[in-house]
C-alpha positions in Angstrom: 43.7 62.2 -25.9 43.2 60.3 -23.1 40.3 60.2 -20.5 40.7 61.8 -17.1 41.0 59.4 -14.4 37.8 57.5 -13.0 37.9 59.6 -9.9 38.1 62.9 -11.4 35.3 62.0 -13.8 32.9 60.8 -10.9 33.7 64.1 -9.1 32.4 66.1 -12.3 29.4 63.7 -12.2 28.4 64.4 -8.4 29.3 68.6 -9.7 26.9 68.0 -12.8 29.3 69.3 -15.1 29.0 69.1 -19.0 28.8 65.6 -20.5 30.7 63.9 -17.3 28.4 61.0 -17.4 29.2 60.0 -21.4 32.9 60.8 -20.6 32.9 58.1 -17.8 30.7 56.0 -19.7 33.7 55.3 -22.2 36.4 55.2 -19.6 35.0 52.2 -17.9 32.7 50.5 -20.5 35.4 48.3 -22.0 36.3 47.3 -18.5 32.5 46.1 -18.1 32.6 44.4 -20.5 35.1 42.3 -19.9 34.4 41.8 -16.6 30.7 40.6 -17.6 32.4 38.1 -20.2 34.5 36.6 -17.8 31.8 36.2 -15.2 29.6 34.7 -18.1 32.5 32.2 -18.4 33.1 31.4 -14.9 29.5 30.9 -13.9 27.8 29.4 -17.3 31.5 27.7 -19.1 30.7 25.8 -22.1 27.4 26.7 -22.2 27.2 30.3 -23.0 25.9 29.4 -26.8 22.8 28.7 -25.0 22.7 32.0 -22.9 20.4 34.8 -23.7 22.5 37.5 -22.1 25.4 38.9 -23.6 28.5 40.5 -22.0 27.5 43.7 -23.3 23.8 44.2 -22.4 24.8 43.3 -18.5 27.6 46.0 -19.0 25.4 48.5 -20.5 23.0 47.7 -17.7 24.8 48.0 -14.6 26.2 51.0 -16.4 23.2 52.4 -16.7 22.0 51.6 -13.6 25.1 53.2 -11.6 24.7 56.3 -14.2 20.7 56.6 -12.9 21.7 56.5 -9.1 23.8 59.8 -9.6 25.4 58.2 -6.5 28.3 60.4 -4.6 30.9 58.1 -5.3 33.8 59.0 -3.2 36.5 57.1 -5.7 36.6 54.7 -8.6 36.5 51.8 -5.8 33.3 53.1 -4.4 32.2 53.0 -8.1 33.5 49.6 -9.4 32.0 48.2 -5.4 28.6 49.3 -6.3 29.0 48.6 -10.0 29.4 45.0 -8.7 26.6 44.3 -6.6 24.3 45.0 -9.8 26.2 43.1 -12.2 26.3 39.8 -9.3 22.4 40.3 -8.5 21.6 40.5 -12.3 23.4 37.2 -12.5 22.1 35.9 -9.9 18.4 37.2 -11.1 19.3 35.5 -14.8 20.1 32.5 -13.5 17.1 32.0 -11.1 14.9 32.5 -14.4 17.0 30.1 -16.0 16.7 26.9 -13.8 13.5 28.4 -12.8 12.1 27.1 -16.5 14.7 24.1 -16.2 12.9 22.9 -13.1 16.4 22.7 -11.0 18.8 22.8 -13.9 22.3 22.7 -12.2 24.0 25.1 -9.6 26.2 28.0 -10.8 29.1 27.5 -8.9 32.1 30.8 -8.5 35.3 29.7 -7.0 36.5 32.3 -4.6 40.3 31.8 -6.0 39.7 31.8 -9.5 42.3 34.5 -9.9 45.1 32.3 -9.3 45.4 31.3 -6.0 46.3 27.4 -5.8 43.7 26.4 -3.3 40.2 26.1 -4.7 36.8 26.8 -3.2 33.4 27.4 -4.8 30.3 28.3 -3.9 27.0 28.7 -5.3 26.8 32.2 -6.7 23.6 32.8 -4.6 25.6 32.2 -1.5 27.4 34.4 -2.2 26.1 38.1 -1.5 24.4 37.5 1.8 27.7 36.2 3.0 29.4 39.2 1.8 26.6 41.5 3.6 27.9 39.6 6.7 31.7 39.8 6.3 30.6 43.5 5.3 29.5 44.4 8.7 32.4 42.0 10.7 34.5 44.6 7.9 34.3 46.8 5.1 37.8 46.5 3.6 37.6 42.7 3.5 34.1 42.5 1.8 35.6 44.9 -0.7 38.4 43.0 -1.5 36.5 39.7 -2.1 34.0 41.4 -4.6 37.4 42.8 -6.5 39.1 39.8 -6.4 36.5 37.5 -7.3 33.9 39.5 -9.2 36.1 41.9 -11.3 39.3 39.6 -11.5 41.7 41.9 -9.9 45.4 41.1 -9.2 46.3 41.5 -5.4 48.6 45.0 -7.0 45.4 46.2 -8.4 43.0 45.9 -5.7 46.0 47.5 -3.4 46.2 50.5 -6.1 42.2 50.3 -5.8 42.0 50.6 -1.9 45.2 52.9 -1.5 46.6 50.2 1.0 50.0 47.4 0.6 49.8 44.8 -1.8 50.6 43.2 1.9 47.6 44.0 3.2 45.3 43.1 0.9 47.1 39.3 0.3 46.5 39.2 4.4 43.2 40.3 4.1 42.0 37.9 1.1 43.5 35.2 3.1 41.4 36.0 6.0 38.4 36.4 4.1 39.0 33.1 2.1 39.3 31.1 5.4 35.9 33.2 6.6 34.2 32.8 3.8 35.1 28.8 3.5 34.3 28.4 7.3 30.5 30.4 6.8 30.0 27.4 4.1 30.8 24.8 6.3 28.6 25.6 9.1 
């Protein structure tokens, strides 16, 4: 049997019916957890033998953090949006511990087109979310698109099916953001 769509289940969640919040649990914990092990591999690379986080435990704990807001998420994009600002500021949060007891160990970089794209730019990963506060209030739809792109790996076709626009507008959109984001940097 398969699970209800994401939307439907956070609907039941916002209605407190039955065990909605173990049903979505397991409809979007395998997603988590890949997301966290890619980010663990873009941000730490070779090094994650030395890492004392695991892809799960940052997936259980933005989880769990999403689950404890009993948020009224309007739609799965809503969800996976929010989902991402904790899993990004938990990163951040490990990492500052990190080179904190390093005494400047080296920058975590992100590249804003890991997903494909053939021009590269990265970014410290600290930079990051205060620039996307800002392109957040210049506008919404572009901020959202950079956090699914970049933080949860999706495809241009997924974040479209995500937002409910054109695969059109979203490429237009990322490329905007990407030359915002890249200008911000420079200045």
């Amino acid at each position: 049997m398969s699970s209800p769509p994401i939307t439907e289940l956070l609907r039941e969640l916002r209605e407190g019916r039955g065990a909605s919040a173990e049903r979505l649990a397991e409809a979007v914990h395998g997603k988590l957890q890949a997301i966290a092990q890619r980010e663990l591999a873009a941000r730490f690379g070779g090094r994650s033998d030395q890492l004392t986080i695991e892809p799960g435990v940052l997936a259980d704990d933005a989880l769990m953090k999403v689950l404890d807001l009993q948020g009224d998420f309007a739609n799965r994009r809503h969800f996976y949006a929010y989902a991402t600002r904790i899993m990004v500021r938990a990163l951040i949060d490990y990492h500052r511990q990190r080179t904190a007891q390093k005494r400047g160990g080296g920058m975590v970089r992100v590249t804003l087109t890991r997903v494909g794209d053939e021009q590269a730019s990265s970014v410290d990963v600290e930079q990051l979310p205060p620039l996307l506060d800002e392109l957040r209030e210049l506008d919404e739809r572009k901020a959202e698109i950079v956090q699914l792109r970049v933080f949860w790996g999706m495809t241009v076709a997924e974040v479209a099916e995500v937002m409910q626009v054109s695969p059109s507008t979203v490429d237009r959109d990322w490329r905007f953001a990407q030359r915002w984001l890249a200008n911000r940097l420079r200045s």
